[in-house]
Phi, psi and omega in degrees: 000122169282128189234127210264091202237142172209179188213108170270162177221156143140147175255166179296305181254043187275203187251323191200147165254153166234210151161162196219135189243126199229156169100345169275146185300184165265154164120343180298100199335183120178150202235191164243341168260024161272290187322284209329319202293004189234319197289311164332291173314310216276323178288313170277173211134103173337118176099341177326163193246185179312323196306325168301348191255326189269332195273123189276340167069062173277113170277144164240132153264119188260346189199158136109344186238138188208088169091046172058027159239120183293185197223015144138351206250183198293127185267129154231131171265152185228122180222101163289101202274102158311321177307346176300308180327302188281006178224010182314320200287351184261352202215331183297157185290338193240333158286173179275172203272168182268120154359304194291336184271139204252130189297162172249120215234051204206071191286148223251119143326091184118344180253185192287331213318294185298308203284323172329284161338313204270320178300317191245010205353086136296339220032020160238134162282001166315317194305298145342304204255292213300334182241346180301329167314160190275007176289346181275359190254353167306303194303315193296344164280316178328305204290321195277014161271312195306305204306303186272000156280336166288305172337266178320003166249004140260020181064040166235154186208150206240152144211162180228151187211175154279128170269327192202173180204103177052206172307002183253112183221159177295154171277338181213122170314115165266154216214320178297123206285322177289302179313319204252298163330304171318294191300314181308315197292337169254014186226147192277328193279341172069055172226187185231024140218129217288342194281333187253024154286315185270359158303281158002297183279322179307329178279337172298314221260334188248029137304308178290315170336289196270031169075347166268211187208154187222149178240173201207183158239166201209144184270089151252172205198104177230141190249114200099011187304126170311159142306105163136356195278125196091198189199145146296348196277329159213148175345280191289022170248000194277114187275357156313293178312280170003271200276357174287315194298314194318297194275001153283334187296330191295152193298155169069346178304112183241354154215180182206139174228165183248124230351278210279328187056252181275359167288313198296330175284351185263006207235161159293170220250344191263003170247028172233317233239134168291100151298161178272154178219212161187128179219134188059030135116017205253123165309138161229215188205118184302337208207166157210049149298013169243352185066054121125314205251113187245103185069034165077017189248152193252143189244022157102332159298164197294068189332108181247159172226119172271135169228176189216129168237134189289170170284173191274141172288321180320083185266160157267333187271104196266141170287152175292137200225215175198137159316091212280334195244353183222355165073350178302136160284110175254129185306160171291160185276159177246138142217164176350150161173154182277151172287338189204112204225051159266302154352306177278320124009284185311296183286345154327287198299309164320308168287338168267008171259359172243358135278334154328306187304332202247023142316287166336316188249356154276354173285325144347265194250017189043201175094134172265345186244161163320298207286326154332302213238016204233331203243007176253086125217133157258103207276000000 
């Protein structure tokens, strides 16, 4: 069974992140300046910190691609963080530590920090922050360009917005894939309406004012999906599960819903459930409260997914923390950070729900080369 597997490596000011991708057929276009345009994305957004301004996120492909098609074997990517230059002496792998340097004992409330500390006994949480940052979320876009560039040479197509940002949220959910491109392609907030955009920024800017930080909620939408893709039949084969587990993994995700998600315990069963019809000898559907997926089966309609992000813990006005070595209460430490990473969030989320899908659907329909797996799908 082909199966769609990757592995990342790498610290946030580390010398580099990589990760190796095992399992795409052959025959697939892929450039390095295809990966980039997502890698792009992943950078912008209304609140965003300095880190972004240094890192140009330029990918090298090292394996697996040959005259701009891959060829079946293992895809390995090189994405070199330029910020290393400003943290070597403290970050190269092989040197020794500075006279001067002080472990960092001081853990950040919300963050990785404490469970780390206690887990791994380095005594430094440095040990810790460096792989645990959303700077590790760069590869999993890489992998979900490859994952929605294979998508889109079978007609299926992912896209993501912003629903809200701290209290400023849209009024009405779009759903249409071309429609939701347009409206993103003109907004800093990666959202589709303006009036709640400029909600948006204004909660941002006083966020920043006041030393805190803000989170949101976000929208994926994939569209063209076959019927049938995952299963009923066991727990992990359920594409619900799947991609819920995907998108908790991403840093700050704190919950995922599938089209109505917790609105559905609140409504009677004749206002949750799609009914069926038929128009033009065609099955259809009244509705898509369930978000594409009925019994862990994805049922042909579009698969929407919500997810809620938390604010980032990383503040300038830091919450009271404690001195891990001297137990004293001390404010959390401040380093870089964004004020706002929902936007960017979004485009995360979004590559790691299109890899499940096309997990999903070589589990399916198999194959190893594109042309393969292009002529078993019935569109």
């Amino acid at each position: 069974m082909t199966m769609l597997r990757y592995l990342d490596a790498g610290e946030s000011h580390g010398k580099a992140l990589c990760v190796i991708v095992d399992g795409v057929p052959s025959g697939l276009p892929l450039s390095a300046p295809a990966i980039q345009e997502f890698l792009q994305a992943r950078k912008q957004g209304y609140g965003r910190g300095g880190r972004q301004k240094i890192e140009s996120d330029h990918v090298e492909i090292l394996s697996g691609v040959r005259f701009g098609k891959t060829i079946g074997s293992p895809i390995s990517l090189l994405l070199r963080n330029e910020d290393y230059a400003n943290w070597q002496s403290i970050m190269d792998p092989e040197a020794s530590a500075p006279g001067d340097y002080q472990p960092i004992t001081t853990p950040r409330p919300g963050h990785a920090d404490y469970a780390g500390y206690v887990k791994y006994q380095t005594g430094d949480i440095r040990d810790v922050l460096e792989r645990s940052s959303a700077r590790e979320t760069a590869m999993r876009v890489a992998v979900g360009a490859i994952a929605t560039l294979f998508l889109g040479q079978l007609g299926i197509q992912t896209i993501s917005y912003v629903l809200s940002i701290g209290s400023a949220l849209i009024r009405e959910e779009h759903y249409d894939t071309a429609t939701i491109a347009n409206l993103i392609s003109k907004s800093d907030c990666r959202t589709i309406e303006t009036e709640a955009e400029n909600q948006m920024k204004n909660e941002i800017d006083e966020a920043a004012r006041a030393g805190t930080s803000l989170g949101g909620r976000i929208m994926v939408v994939v569209a063209g999906v076959p019927i049938g893709l995952g299963s009923h039949t066991q727990w992990d084969r359920k594409l619900d599960a799947n991609i819920a587990r995907a998108v908790m993994s991403v840093q700050a995700i704190k919950a995922v819903e599938f089209g109505l998600g917790a609105k559905s315990a609140d409504l009677p069963g004749d206002q949750v459930h799609d009914s069926f019809g038929v128009a033009q000898g065609t099955i259809v559907r009244a509705s898509n409260h369930a978000g594409g997926i009925e019994g862990g089966m994805s049922n042909g309609q579009p698969i929407i997914v919500k997810a809620a992000m938390k604010p980032i813990p990383t503040m300038k006005n830091p919450l009271q923390s404690v001195d891990l070595t001297t137990k004293q209460a001390v404010p959390s430490f401040f380093e870089r950070a964004d004020v706002c990473a929902v936007p960017a969030a979004a485009v995360v989320c979004e590559g790691v729900v299109a890899i499940e899908i096309a997990n999903a659907l070589l589990e399916k329909f198999g194959g190893d080369s594109l042309s393969e797996i292009q002529s078993r799908i019935q569109y």
